[in-house]
The first five atom37 places (N, CA, C, CB, O) and aatype in JSON, in Angstrom:
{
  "aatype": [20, 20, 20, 20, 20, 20, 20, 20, 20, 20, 20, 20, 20, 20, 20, 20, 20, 20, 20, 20, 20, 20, 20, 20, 20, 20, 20, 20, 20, 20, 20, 20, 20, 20, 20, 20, 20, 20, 20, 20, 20, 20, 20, 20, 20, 20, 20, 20, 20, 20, 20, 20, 20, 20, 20, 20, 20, 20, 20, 20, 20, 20, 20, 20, 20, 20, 20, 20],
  "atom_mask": [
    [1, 1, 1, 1, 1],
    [1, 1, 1, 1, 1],
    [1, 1, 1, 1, 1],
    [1, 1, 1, 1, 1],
    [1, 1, 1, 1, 1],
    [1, 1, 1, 1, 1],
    [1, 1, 1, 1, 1],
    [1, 1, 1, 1, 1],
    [1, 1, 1, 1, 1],
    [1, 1, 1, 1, 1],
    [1, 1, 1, 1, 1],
    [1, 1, 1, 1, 1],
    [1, 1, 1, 1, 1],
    [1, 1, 1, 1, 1],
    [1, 1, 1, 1, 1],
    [1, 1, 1, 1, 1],
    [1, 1, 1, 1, 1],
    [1, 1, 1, 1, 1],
    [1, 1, 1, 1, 1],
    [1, 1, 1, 1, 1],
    [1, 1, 1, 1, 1],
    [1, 1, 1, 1, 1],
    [1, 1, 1, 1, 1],
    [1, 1, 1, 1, 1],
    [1, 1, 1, 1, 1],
    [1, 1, 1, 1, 1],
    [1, 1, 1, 1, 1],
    [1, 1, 1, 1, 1],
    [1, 1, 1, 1, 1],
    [1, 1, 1, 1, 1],
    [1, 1, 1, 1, 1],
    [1, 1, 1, 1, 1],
    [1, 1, 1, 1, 1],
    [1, 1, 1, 1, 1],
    [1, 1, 1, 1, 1],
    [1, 1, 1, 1, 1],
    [1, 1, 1, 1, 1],
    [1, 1, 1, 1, 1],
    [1, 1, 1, 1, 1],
    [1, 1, 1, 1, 1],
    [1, 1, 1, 1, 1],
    [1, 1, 1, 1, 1],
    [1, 1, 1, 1, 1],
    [1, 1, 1, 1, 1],
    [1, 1, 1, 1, 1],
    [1, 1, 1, 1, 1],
    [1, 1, 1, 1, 1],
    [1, 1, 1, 1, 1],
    [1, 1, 1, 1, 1],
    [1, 1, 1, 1, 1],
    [1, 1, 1, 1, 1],
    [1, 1, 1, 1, 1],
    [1, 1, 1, 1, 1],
    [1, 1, 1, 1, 1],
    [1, 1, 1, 1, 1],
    [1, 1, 1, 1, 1],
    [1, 1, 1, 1, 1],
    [1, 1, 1, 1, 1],
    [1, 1, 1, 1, 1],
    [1, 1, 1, 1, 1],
    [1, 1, 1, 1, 1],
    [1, 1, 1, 1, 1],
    [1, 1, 1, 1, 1],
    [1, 1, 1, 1, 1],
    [1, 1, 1, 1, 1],
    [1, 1, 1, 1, 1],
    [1, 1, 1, 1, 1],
    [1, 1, 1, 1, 1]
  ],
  "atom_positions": [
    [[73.16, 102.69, 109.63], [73.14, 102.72, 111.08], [74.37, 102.01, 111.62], [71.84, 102.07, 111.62], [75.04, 101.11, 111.12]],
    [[74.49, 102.61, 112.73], [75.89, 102.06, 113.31], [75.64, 101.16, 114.05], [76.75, 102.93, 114.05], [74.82, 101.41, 114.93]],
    [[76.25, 99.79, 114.01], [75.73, 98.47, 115.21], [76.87, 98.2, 115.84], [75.13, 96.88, 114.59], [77.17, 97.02, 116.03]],
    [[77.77, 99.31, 116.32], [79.11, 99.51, 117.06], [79.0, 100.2, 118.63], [80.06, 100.52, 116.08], [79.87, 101.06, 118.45]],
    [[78.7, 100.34, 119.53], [78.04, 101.47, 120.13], [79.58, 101.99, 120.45], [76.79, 101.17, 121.51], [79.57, 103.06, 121.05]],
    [[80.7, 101.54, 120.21], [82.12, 101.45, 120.64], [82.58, 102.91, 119.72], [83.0, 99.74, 120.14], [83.46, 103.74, 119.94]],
    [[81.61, 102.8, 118.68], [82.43, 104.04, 117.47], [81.15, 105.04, 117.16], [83.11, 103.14, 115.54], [79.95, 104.91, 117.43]],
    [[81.82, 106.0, 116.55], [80.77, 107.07, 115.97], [81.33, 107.86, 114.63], [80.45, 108.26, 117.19], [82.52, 108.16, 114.62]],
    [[80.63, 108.14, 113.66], [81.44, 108.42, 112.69], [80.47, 109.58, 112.57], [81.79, 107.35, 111.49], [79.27, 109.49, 112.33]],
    [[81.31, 110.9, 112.83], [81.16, 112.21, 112.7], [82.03, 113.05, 111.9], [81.15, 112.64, 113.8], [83.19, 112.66, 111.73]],
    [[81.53, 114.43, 111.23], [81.71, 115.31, 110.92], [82.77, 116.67, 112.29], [80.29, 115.4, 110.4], [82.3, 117.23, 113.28]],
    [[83.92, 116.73, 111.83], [84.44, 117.27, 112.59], [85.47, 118.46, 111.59], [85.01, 116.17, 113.51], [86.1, 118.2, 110.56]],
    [[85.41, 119.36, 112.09], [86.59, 120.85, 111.53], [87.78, 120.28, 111.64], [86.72, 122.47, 112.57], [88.17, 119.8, 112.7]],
    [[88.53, 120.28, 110.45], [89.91, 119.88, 110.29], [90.5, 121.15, 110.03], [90.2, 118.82, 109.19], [90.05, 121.81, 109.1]],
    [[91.38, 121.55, 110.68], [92.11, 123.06, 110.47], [92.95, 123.4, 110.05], [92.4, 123.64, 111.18], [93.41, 124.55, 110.05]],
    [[93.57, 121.88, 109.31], [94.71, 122.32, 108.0], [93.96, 122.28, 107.03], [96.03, 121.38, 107.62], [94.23, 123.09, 106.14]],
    [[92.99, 121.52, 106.85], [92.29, 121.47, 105.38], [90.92, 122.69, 105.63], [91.59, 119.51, 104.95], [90.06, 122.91, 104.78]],
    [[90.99, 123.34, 106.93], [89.95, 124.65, 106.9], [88.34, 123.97, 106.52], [90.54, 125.97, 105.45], [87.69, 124.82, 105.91]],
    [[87.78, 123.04, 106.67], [86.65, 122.42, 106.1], [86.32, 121.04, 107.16], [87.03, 122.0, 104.42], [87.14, 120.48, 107.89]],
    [[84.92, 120.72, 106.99], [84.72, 119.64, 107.88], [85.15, 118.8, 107.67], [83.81, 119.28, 108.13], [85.63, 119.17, 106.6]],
    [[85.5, 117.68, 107.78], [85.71, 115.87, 107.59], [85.26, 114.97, 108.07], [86.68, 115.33, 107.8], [84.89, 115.27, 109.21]],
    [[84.99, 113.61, 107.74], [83.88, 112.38, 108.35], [85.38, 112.1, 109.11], [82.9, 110.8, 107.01], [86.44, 111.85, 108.53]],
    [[85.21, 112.19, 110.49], [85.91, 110.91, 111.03], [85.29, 109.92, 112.26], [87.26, 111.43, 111.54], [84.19, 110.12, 112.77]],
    [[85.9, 109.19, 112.51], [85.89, 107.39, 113.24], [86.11, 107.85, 114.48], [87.26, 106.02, 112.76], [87.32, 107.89, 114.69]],
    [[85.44, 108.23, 115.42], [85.87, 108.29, 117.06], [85.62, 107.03, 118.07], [85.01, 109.51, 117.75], [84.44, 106.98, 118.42]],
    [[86.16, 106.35, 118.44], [86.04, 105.42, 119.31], [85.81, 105.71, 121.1], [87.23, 104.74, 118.99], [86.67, 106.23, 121.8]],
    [[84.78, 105.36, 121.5], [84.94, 105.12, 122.99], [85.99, 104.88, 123.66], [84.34, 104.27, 123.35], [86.65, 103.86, 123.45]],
    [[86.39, 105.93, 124.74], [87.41, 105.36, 125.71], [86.87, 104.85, 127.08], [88.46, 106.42, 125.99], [85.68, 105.05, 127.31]],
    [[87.6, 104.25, 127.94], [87.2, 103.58, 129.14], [87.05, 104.28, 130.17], [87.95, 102.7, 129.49], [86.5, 103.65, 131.07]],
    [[87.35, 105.5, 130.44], [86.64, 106.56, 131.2], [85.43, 107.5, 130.52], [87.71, 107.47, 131.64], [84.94, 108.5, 131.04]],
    [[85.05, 106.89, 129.18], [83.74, 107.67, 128.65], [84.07, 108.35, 127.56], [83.09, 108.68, 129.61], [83.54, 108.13, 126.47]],
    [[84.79, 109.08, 127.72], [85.29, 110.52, 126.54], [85.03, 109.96, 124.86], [87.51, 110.98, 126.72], [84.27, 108.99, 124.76]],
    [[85.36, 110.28, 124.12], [85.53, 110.34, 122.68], [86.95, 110.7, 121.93], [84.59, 111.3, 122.29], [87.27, 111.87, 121.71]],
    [[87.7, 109.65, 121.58], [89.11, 109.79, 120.67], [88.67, 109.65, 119.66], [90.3, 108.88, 120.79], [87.78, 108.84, 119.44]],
    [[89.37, 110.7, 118.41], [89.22, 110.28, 116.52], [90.47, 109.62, 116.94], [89.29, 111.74, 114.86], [91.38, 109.9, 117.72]],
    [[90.08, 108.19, 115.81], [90.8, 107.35, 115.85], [91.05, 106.99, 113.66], [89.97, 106.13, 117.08], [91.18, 105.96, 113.0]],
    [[91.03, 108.07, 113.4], [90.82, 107.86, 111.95], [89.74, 108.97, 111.2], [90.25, 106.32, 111.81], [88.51, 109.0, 111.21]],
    [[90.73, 109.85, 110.56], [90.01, 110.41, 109.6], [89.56, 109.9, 108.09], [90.63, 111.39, 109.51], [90.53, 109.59, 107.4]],
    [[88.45, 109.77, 107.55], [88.04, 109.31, 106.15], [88.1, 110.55, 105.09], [86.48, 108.68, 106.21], [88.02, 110.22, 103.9]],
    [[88.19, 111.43, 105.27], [88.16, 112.73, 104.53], [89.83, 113.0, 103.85], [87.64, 114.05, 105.73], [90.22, 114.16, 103.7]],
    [[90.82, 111.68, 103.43], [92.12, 112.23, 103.48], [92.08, 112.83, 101.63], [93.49, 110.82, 104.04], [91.78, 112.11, 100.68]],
    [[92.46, 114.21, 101.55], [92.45, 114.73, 100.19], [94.29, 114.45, 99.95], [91.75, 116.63, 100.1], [94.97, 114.04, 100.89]],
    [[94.87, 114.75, 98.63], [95.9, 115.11, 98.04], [97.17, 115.9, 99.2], [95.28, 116.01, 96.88], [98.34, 115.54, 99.08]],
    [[96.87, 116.75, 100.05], [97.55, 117.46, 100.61], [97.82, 116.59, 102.15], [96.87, 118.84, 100.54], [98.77, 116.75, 102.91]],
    [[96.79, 115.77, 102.29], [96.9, 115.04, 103.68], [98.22, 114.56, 103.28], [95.7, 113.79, 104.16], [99.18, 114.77, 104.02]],
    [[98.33, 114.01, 102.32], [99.28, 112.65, 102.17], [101.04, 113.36, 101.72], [98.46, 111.41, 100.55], [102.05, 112.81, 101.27]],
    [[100.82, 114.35, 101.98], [101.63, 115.36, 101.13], [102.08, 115.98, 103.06], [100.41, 116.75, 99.56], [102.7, 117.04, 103.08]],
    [[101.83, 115.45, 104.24], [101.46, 116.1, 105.31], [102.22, 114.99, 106.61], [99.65, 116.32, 105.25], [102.09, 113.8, 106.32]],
    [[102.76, 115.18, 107.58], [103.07, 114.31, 108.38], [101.72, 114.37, 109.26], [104.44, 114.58, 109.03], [101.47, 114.99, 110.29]],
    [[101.01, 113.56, 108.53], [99.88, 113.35, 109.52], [99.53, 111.49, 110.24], [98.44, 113.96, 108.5], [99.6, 110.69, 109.31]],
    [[99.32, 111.04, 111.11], [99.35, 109.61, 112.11], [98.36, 109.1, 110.79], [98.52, 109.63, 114.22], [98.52, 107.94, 110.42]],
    [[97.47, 109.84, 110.17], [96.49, 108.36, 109.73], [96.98, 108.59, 108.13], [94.24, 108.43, 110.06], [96.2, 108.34, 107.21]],
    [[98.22, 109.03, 107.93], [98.82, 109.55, 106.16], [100.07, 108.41, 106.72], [99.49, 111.93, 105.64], [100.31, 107.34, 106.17]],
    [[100.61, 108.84, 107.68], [102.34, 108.58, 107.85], [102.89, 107.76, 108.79], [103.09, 109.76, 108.2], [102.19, 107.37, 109.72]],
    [[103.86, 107.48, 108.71], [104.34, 106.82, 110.41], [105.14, 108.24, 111.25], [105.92, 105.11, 110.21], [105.83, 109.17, 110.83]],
    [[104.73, 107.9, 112.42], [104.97, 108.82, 113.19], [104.42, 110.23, 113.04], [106.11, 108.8, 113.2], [105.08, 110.95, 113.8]],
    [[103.72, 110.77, 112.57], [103.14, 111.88, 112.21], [102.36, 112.39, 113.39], [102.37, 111.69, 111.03], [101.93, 111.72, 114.34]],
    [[102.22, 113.83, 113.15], [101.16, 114.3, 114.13], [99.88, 114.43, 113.59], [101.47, 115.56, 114.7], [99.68, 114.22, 112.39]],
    [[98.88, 114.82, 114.47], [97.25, 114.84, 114.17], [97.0, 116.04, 114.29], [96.25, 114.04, 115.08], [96.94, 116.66, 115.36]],
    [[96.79, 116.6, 112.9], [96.58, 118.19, 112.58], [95.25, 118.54, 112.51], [97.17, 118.67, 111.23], [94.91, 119.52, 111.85]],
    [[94.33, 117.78, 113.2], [92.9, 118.06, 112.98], [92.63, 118.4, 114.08], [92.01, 117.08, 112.5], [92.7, 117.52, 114.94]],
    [[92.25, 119.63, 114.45], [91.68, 120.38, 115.74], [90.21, 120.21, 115.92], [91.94, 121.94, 115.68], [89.45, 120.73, 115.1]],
    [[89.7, 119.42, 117.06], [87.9, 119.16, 117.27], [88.34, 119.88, 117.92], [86.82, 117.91, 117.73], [89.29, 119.93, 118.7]],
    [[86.77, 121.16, 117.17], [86.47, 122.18, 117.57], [85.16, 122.04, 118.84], [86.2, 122.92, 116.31], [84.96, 122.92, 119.69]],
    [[84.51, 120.95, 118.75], [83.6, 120.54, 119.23], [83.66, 118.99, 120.0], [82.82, 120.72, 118.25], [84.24, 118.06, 119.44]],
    [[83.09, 118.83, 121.19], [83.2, 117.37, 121.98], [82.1, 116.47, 120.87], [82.5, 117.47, 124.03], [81.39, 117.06, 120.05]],
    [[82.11, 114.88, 121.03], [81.09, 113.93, 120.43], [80.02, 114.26, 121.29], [81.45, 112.32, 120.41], [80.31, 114.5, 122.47]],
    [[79.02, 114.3, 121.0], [77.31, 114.16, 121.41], [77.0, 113.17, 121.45], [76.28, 114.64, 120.66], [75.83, 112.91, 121.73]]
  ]
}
């Protein structure tokens, strides 16, 4: 159980890796939901200019869906 109410750790479609992934979304201060960290990083992430692989990288994971 989560004793954060600040975070949520969901299942979200990553669309370079075509498959779901656990990631870390944090509360923002107008309400919404930011991933702030994917846990799902395979062989090819790191192989990838991706923000939670690299410095400066972009975030190749498309939420297909808002947090609930």
């Amino acid at each position: 159980m989560n004793e954060r109410p600040d975070t949520k750790y969901l299942p979200r479609r990553c669309a370079f890796l075509k498959k779901e992934v656990w990631a870390i979304l944090a509360k923002q201060p107008g309400g919404s939901w930011k991933i702030v960290n994917c846990l799902d990083k395979d062989k090819p992430c790191f192989e990838q200019e991706c923000s939670f692989t690299t410095d400066g990288g972009a975030w190749p994971f498309a939420v297909e869906a808002e947090a609930r």
